[in-house]
C-alpha positions in Angstrom: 48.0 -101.3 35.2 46.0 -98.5 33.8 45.5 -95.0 35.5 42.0 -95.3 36.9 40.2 -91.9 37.6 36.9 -92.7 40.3 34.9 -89.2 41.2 33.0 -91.4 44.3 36.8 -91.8 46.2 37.4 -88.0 46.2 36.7 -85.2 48.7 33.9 -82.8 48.0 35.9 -79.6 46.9 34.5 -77.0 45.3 32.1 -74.4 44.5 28.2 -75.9 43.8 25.5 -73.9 42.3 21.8 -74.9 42.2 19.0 -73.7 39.8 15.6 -74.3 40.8 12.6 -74.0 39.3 9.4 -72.4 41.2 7.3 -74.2 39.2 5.7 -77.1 40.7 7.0 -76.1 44.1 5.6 -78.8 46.1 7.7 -80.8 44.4 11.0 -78.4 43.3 11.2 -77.8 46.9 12.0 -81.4 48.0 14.5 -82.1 45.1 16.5 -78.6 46.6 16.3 -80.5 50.1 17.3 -84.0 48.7 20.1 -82.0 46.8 21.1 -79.8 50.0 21.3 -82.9 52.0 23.3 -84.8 49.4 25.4 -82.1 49.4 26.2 -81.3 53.0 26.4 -85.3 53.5 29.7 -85.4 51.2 31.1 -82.8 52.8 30.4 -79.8 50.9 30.2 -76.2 53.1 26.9 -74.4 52.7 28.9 -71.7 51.9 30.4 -73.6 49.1 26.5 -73.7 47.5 25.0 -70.9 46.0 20.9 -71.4 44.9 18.9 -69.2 42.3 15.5 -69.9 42.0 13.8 -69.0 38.3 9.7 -69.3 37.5 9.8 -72.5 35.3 11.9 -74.5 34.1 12.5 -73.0 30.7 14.7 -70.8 32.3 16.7 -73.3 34.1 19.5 -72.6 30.8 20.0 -69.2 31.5 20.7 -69.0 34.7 22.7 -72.1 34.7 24.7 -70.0 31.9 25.4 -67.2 34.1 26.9 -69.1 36.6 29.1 -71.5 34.4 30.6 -68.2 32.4 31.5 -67.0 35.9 34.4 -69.5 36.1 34.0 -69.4 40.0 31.5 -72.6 40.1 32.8 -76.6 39.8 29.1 -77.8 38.9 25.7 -76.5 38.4 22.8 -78.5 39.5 19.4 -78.0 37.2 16.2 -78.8 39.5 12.9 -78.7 38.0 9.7 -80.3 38.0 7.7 -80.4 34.4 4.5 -82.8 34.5 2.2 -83.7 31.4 -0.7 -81.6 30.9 -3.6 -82.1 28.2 -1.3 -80.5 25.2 2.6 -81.8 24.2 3.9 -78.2 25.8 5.9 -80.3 27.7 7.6 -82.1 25.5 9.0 -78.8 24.3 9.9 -77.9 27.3 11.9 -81.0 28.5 13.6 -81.1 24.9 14.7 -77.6 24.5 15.7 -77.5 28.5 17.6 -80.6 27.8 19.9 -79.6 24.8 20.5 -76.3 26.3 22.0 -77.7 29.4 23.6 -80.4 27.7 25.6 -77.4 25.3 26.3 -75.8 28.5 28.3 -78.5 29.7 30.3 -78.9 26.9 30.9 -75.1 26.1 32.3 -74.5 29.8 33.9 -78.2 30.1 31.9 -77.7 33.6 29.4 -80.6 34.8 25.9 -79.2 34.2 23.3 -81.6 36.0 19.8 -82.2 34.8 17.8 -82.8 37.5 14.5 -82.3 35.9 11.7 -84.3 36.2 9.7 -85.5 32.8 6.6 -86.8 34.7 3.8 -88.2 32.7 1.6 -86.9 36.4 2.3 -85.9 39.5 2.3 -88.6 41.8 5.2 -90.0 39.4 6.7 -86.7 40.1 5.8 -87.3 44.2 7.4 -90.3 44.1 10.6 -89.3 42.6 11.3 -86.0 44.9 11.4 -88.5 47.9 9.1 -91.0 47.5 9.0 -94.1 46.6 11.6 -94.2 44.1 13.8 -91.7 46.2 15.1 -88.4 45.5 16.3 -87.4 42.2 17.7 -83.8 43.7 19.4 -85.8 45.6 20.6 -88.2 43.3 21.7 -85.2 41.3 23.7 -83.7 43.6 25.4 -87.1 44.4 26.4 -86.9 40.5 27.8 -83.5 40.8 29.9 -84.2 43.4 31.2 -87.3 42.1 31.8 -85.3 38.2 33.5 -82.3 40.3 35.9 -84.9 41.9 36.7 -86.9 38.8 37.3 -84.2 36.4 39.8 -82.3 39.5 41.5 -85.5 39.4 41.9 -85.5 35.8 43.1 -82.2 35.5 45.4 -82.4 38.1 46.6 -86.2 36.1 47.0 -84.0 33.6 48.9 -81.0 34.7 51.9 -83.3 36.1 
């Protein structure tokens, strides 16, 4: 029988940071509170979560940087809210925001969640920061714990 690593049957250990953008608060704010909640529902500490707010989401990659290099954190969690205007600005945005966090992850073999939303308006974006599609901070969150728990039981797989 094969060795079988699942991330949703282990214990929420370890160190959580958060990045959210300020833009689009209305919304930003209720993807940190689904993500909180998630959080503290698995078991995670509040001291175990550290949160950075940053204006907009394009500088979601920096900050997420600073706290991956610190070798302290288990997973960072990217919350942001970036909703179609009358230019494509936001496709650039979402792209750039996208492949930087998406290096992150792999440069600091640390999960490195992207947890923004690409929202053609804002009552998409409503609906997915605890609407009626539920809460995609949350959801986030959920994902980082479960990564944090698989890759700990990989390691430790590993190190025997």
């Amino acid at each position: 029988m094969p060795t079988t690593f699942d991330g949703k049957q282990g214990i929420a250990n370890g160190q959580y940071a958060i990045v959210v953008s300020r833009y689009n608060d209305s919304i930003t704010q209720r993807l940190l509170d689904g993500a909180l909640d998630s959080l503290q529902a698995s078991g995670v500490a509040d001291d175990d979560i550290q949160v950075a707010w940053v204006p907009g989401a394009w500088e979601l990659p920096v900050v997420a940087a600073q706290f991956a290099s610190c070798g302290k954190i288990d997973a960072v969690i990217c919350l942001g809210a970036v909703i179609r205007g009358e230019t494509t600005h936001d496709q650039y945005i979402n792209s750039q925001v996208a492949r930087s966090l998406g290096k992150l992850s792999l440069q600091y073999d640390l999960p490195v969640l992207f947890g923004l939303l690409t929202c053609e308006t804002m009552e998409q974006a409503i609906h997915r920061a605890g609407g009626n599609v539920g809460n995609k901070g949350g959801e986030t969150a959920e994902a980082a714990v479960e990564m944090v728990n698989v890759m700990q039981m990989i390691s430790a797989a590993l190190s025997e």
